[in-house]
TIFIZA-278533 format. One record per residue (C-alpha): residue in three letters; x, y, z. Coordinates in pm, whole numbers, padded with zeros to 5 digits, always signed. Last residue first. Layout:
! residues N
alaXYZ ...
END
This chain:
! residues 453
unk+04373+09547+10857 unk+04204+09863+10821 unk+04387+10049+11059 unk+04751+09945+10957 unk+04652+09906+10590 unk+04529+10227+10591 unk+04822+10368+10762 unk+05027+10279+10500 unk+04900+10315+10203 unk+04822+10701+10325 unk+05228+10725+10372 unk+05256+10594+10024 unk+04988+10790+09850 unk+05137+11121+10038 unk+05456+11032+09863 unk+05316+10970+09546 unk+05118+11306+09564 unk+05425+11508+09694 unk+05633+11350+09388 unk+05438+11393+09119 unk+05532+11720+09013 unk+05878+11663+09087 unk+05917+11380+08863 unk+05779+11549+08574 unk+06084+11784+08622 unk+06273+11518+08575 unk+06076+11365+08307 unk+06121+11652+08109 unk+05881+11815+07942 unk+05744+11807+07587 unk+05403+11684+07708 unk+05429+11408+07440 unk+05770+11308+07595 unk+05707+11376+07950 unk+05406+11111+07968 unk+05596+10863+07750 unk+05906+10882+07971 unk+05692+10859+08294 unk+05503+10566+08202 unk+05832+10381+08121 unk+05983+10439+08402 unk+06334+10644+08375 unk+06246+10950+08570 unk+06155+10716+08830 unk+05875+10835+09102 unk+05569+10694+08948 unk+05749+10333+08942 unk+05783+10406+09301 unk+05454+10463+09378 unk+05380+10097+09214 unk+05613+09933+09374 unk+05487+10044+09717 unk+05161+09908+09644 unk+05244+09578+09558 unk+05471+09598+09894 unk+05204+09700+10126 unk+04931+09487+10003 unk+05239+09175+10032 unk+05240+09268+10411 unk+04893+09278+10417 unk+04857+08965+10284 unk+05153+08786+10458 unk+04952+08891+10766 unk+05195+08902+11067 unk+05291+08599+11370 unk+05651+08638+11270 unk+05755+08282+11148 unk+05426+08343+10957 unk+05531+08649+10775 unk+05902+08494+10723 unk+05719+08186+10528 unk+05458+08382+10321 unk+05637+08659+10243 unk+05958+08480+10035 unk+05762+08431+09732 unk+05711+08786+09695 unk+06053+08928+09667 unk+06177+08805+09329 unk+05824+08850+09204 unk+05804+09164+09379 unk+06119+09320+09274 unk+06096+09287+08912 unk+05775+09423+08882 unk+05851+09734+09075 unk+05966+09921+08712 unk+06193+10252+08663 unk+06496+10023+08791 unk+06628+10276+09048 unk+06252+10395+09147 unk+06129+10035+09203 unk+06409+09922+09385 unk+06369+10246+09616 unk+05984+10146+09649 unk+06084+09756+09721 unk+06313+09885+09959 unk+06010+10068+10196 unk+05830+09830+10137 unk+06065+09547+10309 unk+06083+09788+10616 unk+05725+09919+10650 unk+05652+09496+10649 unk+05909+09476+10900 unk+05736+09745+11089 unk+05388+09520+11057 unk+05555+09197+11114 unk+05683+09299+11441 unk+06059+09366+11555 unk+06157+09192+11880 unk+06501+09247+11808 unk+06597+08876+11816 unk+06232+08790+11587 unk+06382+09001+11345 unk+06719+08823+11332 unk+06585+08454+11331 unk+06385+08561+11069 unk+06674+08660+10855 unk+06842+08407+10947 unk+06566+08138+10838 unk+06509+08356+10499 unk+06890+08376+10442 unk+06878+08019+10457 unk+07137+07982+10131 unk+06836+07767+09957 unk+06573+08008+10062 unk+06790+08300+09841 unk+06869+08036+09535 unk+06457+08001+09603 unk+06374+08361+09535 unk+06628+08380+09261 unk+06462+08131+09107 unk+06122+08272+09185 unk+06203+08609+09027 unk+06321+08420+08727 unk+05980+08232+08638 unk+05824+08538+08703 unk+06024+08703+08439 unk+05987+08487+08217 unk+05568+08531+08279 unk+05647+08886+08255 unk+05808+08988+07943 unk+05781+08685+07715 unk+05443+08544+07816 unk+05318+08901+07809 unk+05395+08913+07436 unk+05289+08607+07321 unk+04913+08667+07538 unk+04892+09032+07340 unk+04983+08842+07033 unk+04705+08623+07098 unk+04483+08878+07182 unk+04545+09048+06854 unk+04527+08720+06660 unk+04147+08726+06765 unk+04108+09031+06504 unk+04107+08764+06185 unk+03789+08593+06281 unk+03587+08890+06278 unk+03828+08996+06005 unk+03668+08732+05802 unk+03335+08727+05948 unk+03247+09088+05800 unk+02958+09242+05899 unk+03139+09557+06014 unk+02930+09621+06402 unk+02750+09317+06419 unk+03054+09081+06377 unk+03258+09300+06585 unk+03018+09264+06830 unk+03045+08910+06817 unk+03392+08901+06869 unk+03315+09171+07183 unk+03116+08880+07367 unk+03427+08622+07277 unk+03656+08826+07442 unk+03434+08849+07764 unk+03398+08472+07798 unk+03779+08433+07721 unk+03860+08706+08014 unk+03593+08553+08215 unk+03704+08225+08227 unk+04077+08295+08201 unk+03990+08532+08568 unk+03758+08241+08712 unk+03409+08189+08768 unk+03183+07932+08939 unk+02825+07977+08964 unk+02682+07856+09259 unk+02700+08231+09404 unk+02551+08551+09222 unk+02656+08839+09317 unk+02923+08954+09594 unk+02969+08592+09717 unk+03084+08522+09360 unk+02968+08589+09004 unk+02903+08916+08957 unk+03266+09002+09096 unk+03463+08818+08833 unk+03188+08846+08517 unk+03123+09219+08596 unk+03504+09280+08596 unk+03592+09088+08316 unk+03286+09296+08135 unk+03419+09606+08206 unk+03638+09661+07884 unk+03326+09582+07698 unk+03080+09864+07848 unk+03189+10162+07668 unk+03164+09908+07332 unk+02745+10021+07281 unk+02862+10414+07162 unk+03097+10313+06899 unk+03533+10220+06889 unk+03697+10543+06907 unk+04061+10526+06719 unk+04253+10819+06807 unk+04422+11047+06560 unk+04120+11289+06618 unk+04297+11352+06970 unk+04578+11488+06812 unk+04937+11444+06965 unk+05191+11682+07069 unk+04935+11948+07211 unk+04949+12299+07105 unk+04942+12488+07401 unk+04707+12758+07453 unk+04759+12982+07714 unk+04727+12991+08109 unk+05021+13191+08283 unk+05289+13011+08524 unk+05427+13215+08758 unk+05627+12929+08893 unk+05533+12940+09212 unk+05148+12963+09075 unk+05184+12649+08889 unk+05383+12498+09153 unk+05097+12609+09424 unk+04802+12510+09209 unk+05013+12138+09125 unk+05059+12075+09517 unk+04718+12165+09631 unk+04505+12009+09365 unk+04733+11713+09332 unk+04748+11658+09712 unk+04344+11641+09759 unk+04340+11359+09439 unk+04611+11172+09606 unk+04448+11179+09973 unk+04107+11077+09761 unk+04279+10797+09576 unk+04452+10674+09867 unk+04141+10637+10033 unk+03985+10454+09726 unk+04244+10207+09668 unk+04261+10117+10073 unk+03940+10031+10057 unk+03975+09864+09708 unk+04259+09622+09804 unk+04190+09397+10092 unk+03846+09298+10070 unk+03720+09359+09725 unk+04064+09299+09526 unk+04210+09018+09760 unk+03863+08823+09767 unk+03819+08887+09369 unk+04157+08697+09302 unk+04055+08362+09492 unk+04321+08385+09751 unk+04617+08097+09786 unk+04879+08357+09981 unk+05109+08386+09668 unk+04859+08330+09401 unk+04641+08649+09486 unk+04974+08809+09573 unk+05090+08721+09242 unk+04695+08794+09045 unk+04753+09147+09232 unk+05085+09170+09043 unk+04976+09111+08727 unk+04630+09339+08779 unk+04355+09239+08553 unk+04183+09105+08862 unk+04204+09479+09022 unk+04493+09733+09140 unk+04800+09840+09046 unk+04853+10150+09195 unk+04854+10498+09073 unk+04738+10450+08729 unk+04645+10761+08718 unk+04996+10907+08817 unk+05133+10999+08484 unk+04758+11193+08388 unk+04787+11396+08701 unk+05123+11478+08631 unk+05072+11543+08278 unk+04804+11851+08382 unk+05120+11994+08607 unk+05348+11979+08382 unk+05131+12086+08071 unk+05019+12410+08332 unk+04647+12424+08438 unk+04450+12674+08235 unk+04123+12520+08105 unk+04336+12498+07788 unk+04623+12289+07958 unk+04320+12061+08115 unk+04123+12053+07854 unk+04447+11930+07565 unk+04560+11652+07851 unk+04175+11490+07855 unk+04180+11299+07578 unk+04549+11257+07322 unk+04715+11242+07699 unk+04469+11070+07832 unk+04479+10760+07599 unk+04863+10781+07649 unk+04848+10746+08001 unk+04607+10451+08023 unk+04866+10253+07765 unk+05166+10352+07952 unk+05009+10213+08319 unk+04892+09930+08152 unk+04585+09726+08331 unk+04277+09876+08185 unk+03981+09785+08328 unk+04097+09894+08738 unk+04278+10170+08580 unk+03983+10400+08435 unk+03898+10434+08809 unk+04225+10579+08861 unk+04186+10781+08549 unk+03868+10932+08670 unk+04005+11023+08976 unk+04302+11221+08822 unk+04031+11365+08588 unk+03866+11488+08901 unk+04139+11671+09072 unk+04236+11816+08695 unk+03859+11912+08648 unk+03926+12093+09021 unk+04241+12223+08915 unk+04072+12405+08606 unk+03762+12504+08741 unk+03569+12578+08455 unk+03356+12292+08370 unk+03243+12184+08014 unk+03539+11913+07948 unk+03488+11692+08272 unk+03106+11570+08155 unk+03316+11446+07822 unk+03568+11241+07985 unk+03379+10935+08103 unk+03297+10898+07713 unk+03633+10952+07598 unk+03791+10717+07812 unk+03517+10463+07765 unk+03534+10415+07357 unk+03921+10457+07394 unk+03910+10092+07582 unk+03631+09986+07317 unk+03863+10097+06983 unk+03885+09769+06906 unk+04251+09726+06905 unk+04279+09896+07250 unk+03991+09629+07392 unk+04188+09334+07216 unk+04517+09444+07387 unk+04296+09439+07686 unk+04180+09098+07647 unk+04548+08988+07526 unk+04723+09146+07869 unk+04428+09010+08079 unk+04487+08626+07887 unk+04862+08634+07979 unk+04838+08750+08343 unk+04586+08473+08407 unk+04786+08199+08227 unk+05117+08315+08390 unk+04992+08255+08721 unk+04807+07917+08643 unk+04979+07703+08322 unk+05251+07940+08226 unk+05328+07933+08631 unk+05347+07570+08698 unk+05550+07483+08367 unk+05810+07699+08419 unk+05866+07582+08754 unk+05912+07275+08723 unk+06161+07365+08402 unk+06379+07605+08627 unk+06372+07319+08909 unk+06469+07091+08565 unk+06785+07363+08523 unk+06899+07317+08898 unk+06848+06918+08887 unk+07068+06898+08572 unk+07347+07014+08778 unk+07274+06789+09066 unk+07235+06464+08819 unk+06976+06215+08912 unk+06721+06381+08716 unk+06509+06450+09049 unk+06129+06446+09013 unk+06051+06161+09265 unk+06337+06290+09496 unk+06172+06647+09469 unk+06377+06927+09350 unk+06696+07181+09447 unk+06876+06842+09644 unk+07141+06864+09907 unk+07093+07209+10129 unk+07311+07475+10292 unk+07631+07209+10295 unk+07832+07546+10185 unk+07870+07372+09817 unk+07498+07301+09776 unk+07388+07665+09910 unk+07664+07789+09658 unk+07503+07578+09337 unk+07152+07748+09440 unk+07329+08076+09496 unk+07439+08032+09174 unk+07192+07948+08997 unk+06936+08233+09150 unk+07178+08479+09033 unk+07173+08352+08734 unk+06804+08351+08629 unk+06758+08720+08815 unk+07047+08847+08573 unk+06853+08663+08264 unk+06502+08761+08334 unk+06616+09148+08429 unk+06788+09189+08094 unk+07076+09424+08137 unk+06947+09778+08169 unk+07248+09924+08395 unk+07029+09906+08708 unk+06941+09535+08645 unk+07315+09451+08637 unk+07371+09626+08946 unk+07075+09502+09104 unk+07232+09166+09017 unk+07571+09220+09116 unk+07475+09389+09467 unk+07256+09083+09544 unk+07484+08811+09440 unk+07743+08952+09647 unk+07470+08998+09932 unk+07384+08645+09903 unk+07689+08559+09908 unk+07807+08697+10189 unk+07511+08602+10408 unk+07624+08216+10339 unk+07963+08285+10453 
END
C-alpha cells in the first residue's frame, strides 16, 4: 500500500511540476501527505523529536517544515544565498563582464573558426567555476564572443551551442548544488570541489570540447552552411565593462576558499559566507577608489542583498521542499524497500548510482531545471548508499552532474531559451546541436567517476 502512494504522489507531483506549477508548493504537499499517509498506514508515529513535538500530530508536520526551515536558511541556504548576492554584485559592477572580455580577446585574432569555438567552449567552462548562473554566463557570451565566432565562420547554431553548454556542469564553492552534496555527506566545500569534482570537470571538458569541434563542423557542413555576416541580436557596446584591476574580483571567493586550506595556507580557517562577505567588502572599496563617491559606495551593497532575497525565495524554498518530500518518502519506508530490493538482486551501488542518474537527467530534461530533483533526491543518498556498501559522494557526483546535462538538453531550460532567443534560433534545433556533446559529457561523467573513484 505504502509503494502505491508513493508512486501516486510521485506521478501527481512530476505532473504538476511538468505543467509549470510551482515546484516549492507541489514538492511541499506531496511531502504532507505522504507524511500524514505513513501515520495512517502505522509507517511511523511522530514527524519530529519528542523534545520538539507540539503535542498535536498535525501541527507536528508544519513545525518539521519550520525545523527545517530554520536549519537550512541558517547553513545551506546561507551559503547559496551569499554566492548568488556576491555574483549579483560582480554583474552589477561590471567585474564579471570585466573577465569575460578580457579572457576573450587572445580568442578574437585567430582564424580557425571551430578551433576558437573549441576554445571559447573551454573558456566558458572555466568562466563557470566564478560565475555560478548558467543564463547569466550565456548571455555575457553571447553579446562577447557569439559575434567572432559567426564572423570567423562557424554557423549562429552551432557558435550558440558552444556558448549554451559552457556552463556544462555545476561545479565549484559558488555552486548550489555542490554546497548540497557538500552538506549532504558533511564535506568542507573545497574537499568535494578539489578532490572529487575538478578531475572529472576537466576530462569532461576536454571530451566536450573534442565533440563540439567534430559534431558542430559536420552539421555546419551537412547543412551546407556558408560563412557570412550575421547581425547579432544584441550589441556588445551595450555591455557594462567594469576597469582593467576588477578581472580579478570575481575570483577572489575562490582564492580565499582554496588559499586557505590544506591546499594553501592552513591554521587559518575559512568558510564560503566568510569569503563571499570578505570578497564583497574588497570590491566595496574598489568602488570607493574607482567613483569617489561613498554614497553609492554604500548604496551598491543593496545589490547583494537583493541577490541574497532573491535566492532565498527560489532555491532555499525550494530546498526546504525537496527535503519534505524527501522525508514524506523515508516516512512511507520506500527507502528501506527500496534497499531491501537492490540488495535482493545483488545490484551494486555503482549501477544503482547509473540508475538514479540516469532519472535525475530525464527529470531534468522534462522540467528544463535538475535543481528540483536533487534536493528532493539528495537527502535520500546517504542512507541507501551505505545500506549498499557505495560512496554516497560519488553517487551524489554522478547525479549533480547528470542534472546539469540534462538541463542542457531541454528545449524549455532557461539557459537554452535565452541562448536560442538572441541567436534567433530555435531551441529545438539548439537542442540538437548540443546534444552529442552532452551526451558524450554524460557517458565521460561516468566512467571517470568509475576509474577515478
Amino acid at each position: 500500500m505504502n509503494l502505491l502512494v508513493c508512486l501516486l504522489v510521485i506521478a501527481i507531483t512530476g505532473t504538476l511540476v511538468i505543467k509549470k506549477f510551482k515546484a516549492q508548493t507541489v514538492l511541499l504537499l506531496g511531502g504532507l501527505i505522504m507524511m500524514f499517509a505513513a501515520y495512517l498506514l502505522g509507517y511511523t508515529t511522530s514527524f519530529v523529536e519528542a523534545k520538539k513535538a507540539t503535542g498535536v500530530l498535525f501541527f507536528d508536520a508544519f513545525e518539521f517544515i519550520n525545523i527545517t526551515t530554520a536549519k537550512d536558511a541558517a547553513n545551506l541556504g546561507l551559503m547559496i544565498m551569499t554566492c548568488t548576492g556576491f555574483a549579483k554584485y560582480m554583474d552589477h559592477i561590471g567585474a564579471s563582464s570585466r573577465l569575460v572580455v578580457t579572457a576573450i580577446k587572445p580568442l578574437g585574432k585567430m582564424k580557425s573558426a571551430y578551433l576558437v569555438m573549441a576554445l571559447t567552449f573551454i573558456l566558458n567552462m572555466f568562466m563557470s567555476l566564478v560565475i555560478p548562473s548558467a543564463s547569466g554566463l550565456a548571455m555575457l557570451m553571447m553579446v562577447t564572443i557569439f559575434p567572432i565566432l559567426v564572423r570567423l565562420g562557424v554557423s549562429p547554431v552551432g557558435a550558440a551551442a558552444a556558448v549554451a553548454t559552457g556552463h556544462l556542469l555545476d561545479i565549484g564553492p559558488a555552486s548550489a548544488t555542490t554546497l548540497l552534496v557538500s552538506k549532504t555527506v558533511n564535506m568542507p566545500v573545497h574537499e568535494y570541489f578539489v578532490d572529487y569534482q575538478l578531475k572529472v570537470y576537466i576530462i569532461c571538458g576536454l571530451m566536450a570540447a573534442i565533440a563540439h569541434f567534430v559534431w558542430q563542423k559536420y552539421l555546419d557542413k551537412k547543412s551546407g552552411h556558408v560563412p557570412t555576416e550575421y547581425v547579432e541580436a544584441h550589441k556588445s557596446d551595450d555591455l557594462e565593462v567594469g576597469p582593467l584591476p576588477y578581472i580579478f574580483l570575481p575570483l577572489l571567493p575562490l582564492i580565499f576558499i582554496l588559499g586557505f586550506s590544506e591546499y594553501g595556507i592552513q591554521g587559518v580557517k575559512m568558510n564560503v559566507n566568510l569569503a563571499m562577505f570578505l570578497s564583497l567588502f574588497i570590491a566595496m572599496g574598489c568602488e570607493l577608489i574607482r567613483h569617489r563617491d561613498f554614497r553609492k559606495m554604500a548604496a551598491s551593497i543593496q545589490t547583494f542583498f537583493k541577490g541574497m532575497g532573491d535566492q532565498f525565495a527560489n532555491t532555499v524554498t525550494l530546498i526546504v521542499a525537496g527535503e519534505t518530500f524527501a522525508f514524506g518518502l523515508t516516512s512511507l519506508g520506500i527507502v528501506k524497500e527500496f534497499v531491501a530490493a537492490i540488495q535482493g538482486l545483488a545490484i551494486s551501488a555503482d549501477v544503482v548510482g547509473v540508475i538514479v542518474s540516469t532519472i535525475i537527467t530525464g527529470l531534468s530534461i522534462v522540467m528544463g531545471s535538475g535543481v528540483a530533483s536533487m534536493f528532493a533526491f539528495a537527502p535520500l543518498v546517504p542512507n541507501f548508499a551505505a545500506d549498499l556498501g557505495g560512496n554516497a559522494t560519488t553517487i551524489l557526483l554522478g547525479m549533480q552532474n547528470a542534472a546539469s546535462v540534462g538541463r542542457l538538453l531541454s528545449p524549455i531550460s532557461a539557459v537554452m531559451i535565452a541562448v536560442a532567443g538572441i541567436a534567433n534560433i530555435s531551441s529545438f534545433d539548439l537542442v540538437k546541436r548540443t546534444s552529442v556533446p552532452v551526451i558524450v559529457t554524460f557517458i565521460t561523467s561516468t566512467i571517470a567517476i568509475w576509474i577515478i573513484h
